[in-house]
TITOR-637856 format. One line per field, with one value per residue (C-alpha): x, y, z. Coordinates in steps of 0.1 Angstrom, whole numbers. Layout:
<pts>
px = (X;...);
py = (Y;...);
pz = (Z;...);
</pts>
This chain:
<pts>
px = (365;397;421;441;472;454;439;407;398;359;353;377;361;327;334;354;316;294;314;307;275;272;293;269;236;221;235;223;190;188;201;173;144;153;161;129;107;119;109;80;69;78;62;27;32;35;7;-15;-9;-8;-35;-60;-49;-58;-89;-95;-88;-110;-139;-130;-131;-169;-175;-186;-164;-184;-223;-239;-261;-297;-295;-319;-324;-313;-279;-273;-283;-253;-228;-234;-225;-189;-161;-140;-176;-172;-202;-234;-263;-290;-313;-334;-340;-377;-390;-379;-402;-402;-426;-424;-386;-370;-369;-374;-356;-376;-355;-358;-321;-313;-295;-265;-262;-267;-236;-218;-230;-219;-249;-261;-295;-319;-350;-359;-358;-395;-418;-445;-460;-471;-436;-412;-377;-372;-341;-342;-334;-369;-385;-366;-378;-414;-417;-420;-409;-373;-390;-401;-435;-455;-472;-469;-485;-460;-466;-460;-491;-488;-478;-512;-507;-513;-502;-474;-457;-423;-401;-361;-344;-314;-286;-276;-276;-300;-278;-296;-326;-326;-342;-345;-373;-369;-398;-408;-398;-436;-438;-417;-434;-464;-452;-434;-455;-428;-390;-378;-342;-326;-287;-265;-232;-202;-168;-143;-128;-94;-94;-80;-47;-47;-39;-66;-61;-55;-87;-107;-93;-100;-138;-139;-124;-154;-183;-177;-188;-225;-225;-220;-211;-183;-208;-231;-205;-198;-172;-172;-150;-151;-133;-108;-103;-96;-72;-53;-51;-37;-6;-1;-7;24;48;39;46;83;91;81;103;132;124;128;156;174;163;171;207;217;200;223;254;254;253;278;305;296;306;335;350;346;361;395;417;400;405;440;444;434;459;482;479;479;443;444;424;403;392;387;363;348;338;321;299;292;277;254;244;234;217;202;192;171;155;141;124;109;102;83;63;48;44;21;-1;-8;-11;-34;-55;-58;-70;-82;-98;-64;-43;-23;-3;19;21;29;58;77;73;86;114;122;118;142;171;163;165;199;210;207;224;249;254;251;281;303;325;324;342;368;376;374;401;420;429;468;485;509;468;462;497;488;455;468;493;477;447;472;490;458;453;485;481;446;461;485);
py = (579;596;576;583;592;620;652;656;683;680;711;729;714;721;756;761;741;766;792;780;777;814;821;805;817;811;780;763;775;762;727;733;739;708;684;695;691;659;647;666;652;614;622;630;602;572;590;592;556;540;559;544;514;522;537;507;478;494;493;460;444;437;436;402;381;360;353;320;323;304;285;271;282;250;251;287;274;247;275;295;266;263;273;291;312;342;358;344;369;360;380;379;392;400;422;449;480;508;538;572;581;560;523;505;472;450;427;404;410;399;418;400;411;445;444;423;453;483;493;523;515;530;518;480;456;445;420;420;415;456;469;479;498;520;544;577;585;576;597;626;618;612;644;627;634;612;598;563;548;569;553;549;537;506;487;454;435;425;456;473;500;490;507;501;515;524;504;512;537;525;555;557;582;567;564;564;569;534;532;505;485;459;436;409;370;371;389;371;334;351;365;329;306;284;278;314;323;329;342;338;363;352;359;343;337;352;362;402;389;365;374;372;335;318;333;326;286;290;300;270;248;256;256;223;197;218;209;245;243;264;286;293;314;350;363;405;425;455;436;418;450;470;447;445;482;486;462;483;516;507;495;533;552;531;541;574;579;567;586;622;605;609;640;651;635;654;684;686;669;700;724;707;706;743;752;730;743;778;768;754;783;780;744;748;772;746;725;750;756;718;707;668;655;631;667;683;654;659;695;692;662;681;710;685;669;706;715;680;683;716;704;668;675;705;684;653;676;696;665;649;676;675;636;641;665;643;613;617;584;565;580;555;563;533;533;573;565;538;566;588;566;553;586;604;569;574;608;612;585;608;630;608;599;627;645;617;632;671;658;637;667;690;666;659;694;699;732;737;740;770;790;786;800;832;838;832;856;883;882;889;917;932;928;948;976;980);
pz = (-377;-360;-348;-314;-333;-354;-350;-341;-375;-380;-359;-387;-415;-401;-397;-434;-444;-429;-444;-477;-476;-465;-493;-519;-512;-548;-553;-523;-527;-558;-547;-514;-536;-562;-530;-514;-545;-556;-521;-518;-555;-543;-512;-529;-554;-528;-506;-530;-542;-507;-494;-525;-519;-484;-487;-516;-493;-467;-485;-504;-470;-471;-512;-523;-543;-565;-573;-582;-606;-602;-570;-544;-510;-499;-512;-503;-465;-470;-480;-449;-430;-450;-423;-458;-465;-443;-457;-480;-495;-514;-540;-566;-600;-595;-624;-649;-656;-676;-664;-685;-683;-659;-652;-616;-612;-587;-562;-535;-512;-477;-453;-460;-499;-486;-469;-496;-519;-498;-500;-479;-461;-437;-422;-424;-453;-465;-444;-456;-494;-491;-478;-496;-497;-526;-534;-522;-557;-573;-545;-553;-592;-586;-562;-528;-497;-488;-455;-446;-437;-464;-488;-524;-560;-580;-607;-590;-594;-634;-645;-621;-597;-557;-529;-509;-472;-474;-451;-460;-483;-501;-503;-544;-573;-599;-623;-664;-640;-631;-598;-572;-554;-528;-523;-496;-497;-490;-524;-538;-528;-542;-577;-585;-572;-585;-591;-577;-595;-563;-569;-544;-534;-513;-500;-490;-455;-448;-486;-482;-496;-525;-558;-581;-602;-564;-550;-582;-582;-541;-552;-574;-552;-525;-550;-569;-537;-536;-572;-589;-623;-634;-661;-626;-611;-618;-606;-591;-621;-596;-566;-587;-609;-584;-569;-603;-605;-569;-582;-614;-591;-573;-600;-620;-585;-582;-618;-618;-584;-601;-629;-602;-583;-618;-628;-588;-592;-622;-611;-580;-595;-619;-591;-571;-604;-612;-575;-575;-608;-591;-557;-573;-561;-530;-528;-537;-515;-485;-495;-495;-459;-449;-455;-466;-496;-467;-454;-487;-493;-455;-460;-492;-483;-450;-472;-490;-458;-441;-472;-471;-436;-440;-476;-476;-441;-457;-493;-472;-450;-474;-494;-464;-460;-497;-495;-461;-485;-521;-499;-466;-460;-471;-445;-423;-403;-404;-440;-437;-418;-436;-468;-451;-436;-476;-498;-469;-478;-515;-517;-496;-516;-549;-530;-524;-552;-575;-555;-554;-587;-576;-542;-568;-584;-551;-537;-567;-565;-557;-540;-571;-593;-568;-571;-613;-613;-587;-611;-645;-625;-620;-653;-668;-644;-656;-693;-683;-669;-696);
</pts>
């Protein structure tokens, strides 16, 4: 701020701070390129982080949060009907087989636990007792076309082939050449005759935001009137591990910013002092003419904003388009701009702060400092010659 009985100087000092700059080419790129990385480098790191977290909470949005083991069809109806359920499946452990080198896993699942599952699906689920879906990995295996309504041999009945039509293909990879088949609840009536071990999957209403002990007491909480023992439930180790990991995820990218914001203050703080030590006839030289300590300090903090102008710009740009490219999926833009809006403060903040003792010095620098070094210079140049 100028007040109205001073003179107006920041046109002088801007000029004597453009000058140099021009006058320092290697140091400044320097100071540009480690300004620009460490931005760049936080940039990518918060990205990165966010946009998993992103792409994570996307796709944890329709996972199911908790299974109950053995339960009736009654009771599964009566948990649809809970207003803190937003979502019930059911399945069914059916059978287990093991046929040359792979395995098929028989199942009885609702439209519902597909969903819960993220499971990929085309087609229609099972109707009747000879539809079925299968996986379009087991096609693949077995040498059949990936197509629906075609039929095929299973060893359903007691372990005997029969034929069945093809109804819905479930999108996965076959992992260990596991492989599965979805049957009918017309099937299934028929096979168990019986108690059928129904299981049923759930989540929670409103849950996206609770930390993992408050949903899992929450769970609890809504289970115990429809008499669900504590043993029944089994709670989804992918959902709430992920969810842990995103916590952690965040707490390693803050560190390991602070961690470059460090390495980025020292970095420039030794560039700065180098320059200044070389700039004391210069400075001296200022003051000399009539140049105040407050400017000294002015022009020097206007080279570090210029330089910081052109390189954290540069740093977060780059460090989007690599963020964009590492995960696509997790970019938001909201959560794009408030990093961009905090690495900018923390990184002109090292700035800040890591020139804060070479403007000291810069202005501690008195006229009589200048006169000695000029004439200690040209003794020297004297003793030379002779």
């Amino acid at each position: 701020m100028t007040w109205p009985f001073e003179n107006d100087t920041s046109a002088i000092t801007k000029k004597l701070a453009n000058r140099s700059i021009k006058a320092d080419k290697r140091r400044n790129i320097f100071i540009i390129v480690t300004i620009a990385f460490a931005a760049c480098l936080m940039t990518v790191l918060a990205l990165y982080t966010f946009g998993k977290s992103h792409e994570l909470k996307t796709f944890l949005q329709g996972r199911y949060q908790a299974a109950v083991i053995d339960v009736d069809l009654e009771t599964i109806n009566d948990l649809r009907q809970d207003s803190n359920i937003e979502m019930v499946g059911t399945e069914a452990l059916v059978d287990s087989f093991r046929v040359d080198d792979y395995t098929l896993n028989v199942n009885f699942r609702d439209s519902n636990n597909l969903y819960l599952y993220s499971t990929e699906f085309v087609g229609n689920l099972p109707d009747k007792e000879n539809e079925v879906a299968v996986s379009e990995a087991y096609l693949k295996h077995i040498g059949r076309p990936v197509e629906l309504n075609q039929e095929i041999e299973l060893p359903l009945q007691n372990g005997k082939n029969a034929n069945f039509t093809v109804c819905g293909l479930l999108h996965d990879d076959g992992a260990n050449r596991r492989y599965q088949v979805l049957v009918s609840d017309s099937f299934l009536q028929s096979y168990f005759q019986d108690h059928i071990p129904y299981n049923a999957t759930l989540r929670i209403m409103g849950s996206g935001s609770f930390k993992e002990d408050e949903l899992k007491n929450l769970i609890k909480s809504c289970l115990t009137p429809y008499g669900i023992r504590e043993e029944q439930i089994a709670y989804s180790s992918s959902y709430f591990d992920s969810v842990d990991n995103s916590s952690r995820d965040m707490l390693g990218v803050a560190a390991i910013s602070i961690l470059i914001v460090i390495a980025c203050s020292t970095v420039i703080y030794s560039l700065f002092y180098i320059s200044v030590v070389g700039k004391v006839k210069e400075y001296g030289r200022l003051r000399v003419i009539g140049m105040t300590q407050k400017q000294i300090k002015r022009m020097v903090k206007r080279e570090s904003w210029q330089l910081s102008r052109t390189s954290i710009p540069l740093g977060i740009v780059v460090g989007c388009l690599i963020g964009y490219v590492l995960v696509p999926k997790g970019w938001n833009w909201l959560n794009t701009l408030a990093i961009i809006v905090v690495i900018s403060i923390l990184t002109e903040l090292s700035v800040v702060l890591s020139i804060r003792k070479p403007i000291k010095i810069a202005a501690s620098i008195s006229p009589i400092e200048a006169v000695r070094i000029s004439t200690t210079t040209e003794n020297e140049k004297l003793n030379t010659k002779n």
